[in-house]
C-alpha positions as CSV (number, residue, x, y, z in Angstrom):
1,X,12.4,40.5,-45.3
2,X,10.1,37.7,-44.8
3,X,8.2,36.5,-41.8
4,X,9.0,40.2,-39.7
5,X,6.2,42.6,-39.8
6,X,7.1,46.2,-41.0
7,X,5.4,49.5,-41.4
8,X,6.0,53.1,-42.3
9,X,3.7,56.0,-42.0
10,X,5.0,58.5,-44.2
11,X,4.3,62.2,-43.4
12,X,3.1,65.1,-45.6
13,X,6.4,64.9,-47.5
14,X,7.0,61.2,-48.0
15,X,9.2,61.4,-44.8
16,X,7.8,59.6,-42.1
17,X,8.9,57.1,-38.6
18,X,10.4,54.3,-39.4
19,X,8.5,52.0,-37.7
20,X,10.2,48.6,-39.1
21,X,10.9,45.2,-36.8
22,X,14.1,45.8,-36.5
23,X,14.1,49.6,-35.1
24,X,11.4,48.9,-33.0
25,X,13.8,45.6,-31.4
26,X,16.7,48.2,-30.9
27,X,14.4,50.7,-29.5
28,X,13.1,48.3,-26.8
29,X,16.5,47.0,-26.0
30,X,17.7,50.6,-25.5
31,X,15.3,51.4,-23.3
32,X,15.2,48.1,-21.1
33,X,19.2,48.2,-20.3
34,X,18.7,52.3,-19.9
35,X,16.3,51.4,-17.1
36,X,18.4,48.5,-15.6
37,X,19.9,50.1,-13.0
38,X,21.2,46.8,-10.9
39,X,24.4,46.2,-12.2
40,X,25.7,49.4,-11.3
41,X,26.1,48.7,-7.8
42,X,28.2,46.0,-8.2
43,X,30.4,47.5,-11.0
44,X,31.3,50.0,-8.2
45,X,32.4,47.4,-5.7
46,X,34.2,45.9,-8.2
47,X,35.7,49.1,-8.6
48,X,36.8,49.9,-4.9
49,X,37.6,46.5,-5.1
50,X,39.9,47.2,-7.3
51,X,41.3,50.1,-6.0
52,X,42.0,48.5,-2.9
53,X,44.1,45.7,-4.0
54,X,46.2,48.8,-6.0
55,X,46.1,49.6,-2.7
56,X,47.5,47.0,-0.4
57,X,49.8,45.6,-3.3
58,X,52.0,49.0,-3.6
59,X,52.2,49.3,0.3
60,X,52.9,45.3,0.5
61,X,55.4,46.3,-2.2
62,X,56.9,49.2,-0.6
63,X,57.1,48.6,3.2
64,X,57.9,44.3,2.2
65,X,61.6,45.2,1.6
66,X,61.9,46.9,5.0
67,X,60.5,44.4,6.5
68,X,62.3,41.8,5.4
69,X,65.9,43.9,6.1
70,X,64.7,44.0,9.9
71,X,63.5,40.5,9.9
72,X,67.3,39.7,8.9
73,X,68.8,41.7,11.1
74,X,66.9,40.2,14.4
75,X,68.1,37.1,12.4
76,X,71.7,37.7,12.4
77,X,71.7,38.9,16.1
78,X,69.8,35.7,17.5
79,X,72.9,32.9,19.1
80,X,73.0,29.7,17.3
81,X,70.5,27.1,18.6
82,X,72.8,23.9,17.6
């Protein structure tokens, strides 16, 4: 790999910490997003967020056609206006 710095320091047995570019990359990233902790709040309004919607759509769903059926009833009872 040219142009990215690598090392490893081998132990007493030859096995040792792999210290190359790239694990050391993935090792940061890991721990920068592991200590990011400022998207979570908002994933979890998105979440009730969600939840409410379910929410209000199933009772707009539910109680809609009931509403509607009284709406035509007042309807049908109301003289004609012509």
């Amino acid at each position: 790999m040219l142009g990215r710095p690598s090392a490893h320091r081998g132990g007493e047995h030859g096995r040792g910490v792999d210290t190359s570019w790239e694990s050391v990359m993935i090792s940061k990233l890991v721990a920068r997003f592991s200590g990011d902790r400022s998207g979570i709040a908002a994933m979890e309004y998105g979440l009730i967020g969600l939840l409410v919607l379910v929410g209000v759509v199933a009772t707009m769903t539910l109680v809609g056609d009931g509403v509607g059926g009284t709406y035509d009833d007042v309807v049908k009872k109301m003289p004609d206006q012509g």
